[in-house]
N, C-alpha and C positions, 0 to 999 in steps of 0.2 A: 618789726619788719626790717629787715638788711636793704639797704640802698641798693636798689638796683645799678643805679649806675656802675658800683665800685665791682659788681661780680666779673668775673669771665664764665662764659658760656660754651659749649657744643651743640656742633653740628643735629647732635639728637635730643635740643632741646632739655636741657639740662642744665644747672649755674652752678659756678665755683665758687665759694666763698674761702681765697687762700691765705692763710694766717699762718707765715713762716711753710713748716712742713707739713701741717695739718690741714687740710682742704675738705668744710662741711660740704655736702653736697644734697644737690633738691632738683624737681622739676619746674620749665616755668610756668608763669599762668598760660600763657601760647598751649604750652602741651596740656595742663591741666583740662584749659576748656577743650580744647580737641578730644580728650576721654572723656567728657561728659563726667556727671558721677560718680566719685569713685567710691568702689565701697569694700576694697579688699586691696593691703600691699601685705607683698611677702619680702621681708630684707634677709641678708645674711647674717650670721653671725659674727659679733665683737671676735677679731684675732684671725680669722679667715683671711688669706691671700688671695689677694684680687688683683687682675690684669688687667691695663687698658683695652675699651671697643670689646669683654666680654660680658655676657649678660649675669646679673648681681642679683635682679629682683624679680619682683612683676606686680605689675598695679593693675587690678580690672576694675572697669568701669562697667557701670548697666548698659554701656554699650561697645565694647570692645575691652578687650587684655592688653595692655602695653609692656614689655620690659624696662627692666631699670640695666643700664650698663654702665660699668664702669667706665668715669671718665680718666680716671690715674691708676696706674701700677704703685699698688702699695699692700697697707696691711690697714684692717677694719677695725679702729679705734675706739665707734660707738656708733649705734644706731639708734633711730627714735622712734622707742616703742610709744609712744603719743601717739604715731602715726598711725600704728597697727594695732591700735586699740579703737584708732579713732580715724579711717580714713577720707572724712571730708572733710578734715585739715589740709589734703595735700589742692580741696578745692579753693576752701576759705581763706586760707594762709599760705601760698604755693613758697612764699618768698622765708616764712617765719614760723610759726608753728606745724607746718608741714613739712620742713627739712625731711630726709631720709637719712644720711649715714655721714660719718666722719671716716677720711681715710689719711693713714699718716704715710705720706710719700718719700720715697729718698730722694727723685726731682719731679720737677714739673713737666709735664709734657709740652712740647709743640703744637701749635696749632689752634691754641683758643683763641675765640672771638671774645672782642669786646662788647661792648652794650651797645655800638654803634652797628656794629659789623651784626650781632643778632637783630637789629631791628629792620638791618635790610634785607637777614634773610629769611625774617618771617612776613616782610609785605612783600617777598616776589611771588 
C-alpha cells in the first residue's frame, strides 16, 4: 500500500503518486466507497494521449458508473490490467493494488491538494 500521506490528490477524488515525470494514478478509498462495488473498469490504452479534466476511463459500480479523468496532460505509460480483470481491487486496495494507469507528463500541473487539503475536502 503507497502512504497516503506522500500522494497529491484532485478535486475529483483521485491520488497522484509523482515519481520524477511519471505520475501512477488511482482512485481514493472516499471515491471507492461512494461507488459502492465495483465490478467493471474500462482504461485506455498504453501510448494514448491524454489531457488534463478529460474523461480516460469509467468504473461502474452495482450502483452507479463513475468516470475516470485525467489528472495530467501526458502520454499513457501503463495501465493495470489487475484492475480490469479484477475490479474489487479498486475496493479492497484503492491505494495499491487497485492503481489504474501511469502517465508520463512533460510537467506537473497546478492545483493539487495535499493529503491535508483532501481531508478537508472530503469532511465538508
Amino acid at each position: 500500500m503507497t502512504e497516503t500521506s506522500a500522494l497529491s490528490y484532485t478535486e475529483e477524488h483521485e491520488w497522484l503518486n509523482i515519481d520524477g515525470s511519471s505520475v501512477t494514478v488511482g482512485i481514493t478509498d472516499y471515491a471507492a466507497e461512494k461507488l459502492g462495488d465495483v465490478v467493471f473498469v474500462e482504461l485506455p490504452d498504453v501510448g494514448d494521449e491524454v489531457e488534463a479534466g478529460t474523461v480516460v476511463g469509467e468504473i461502474e459500480s452495482t450502483k452507479s458508473v463513475g468516470e475516470l479523468f485525467a489528472p495530467v496532460t501526458g502520454t499513457i505509460t501503463a495501465i493495470n490490467d489487475a484492475v480490469v480483470d479484477d475490479p474489487s481491487l479498486v475496493n479492497s486496495s484503492p491505494y495499491g493494488d487497485g492503481w489504474m494507469l501511469t502517465i508520463e507528463v512533460p510537467e506537473l500541473p497546478a492545483g493539487l491538494l495535499d493529503a491535508d487539503a483532501y481531508a478537508k475536502l472530503v469532511s465538508e
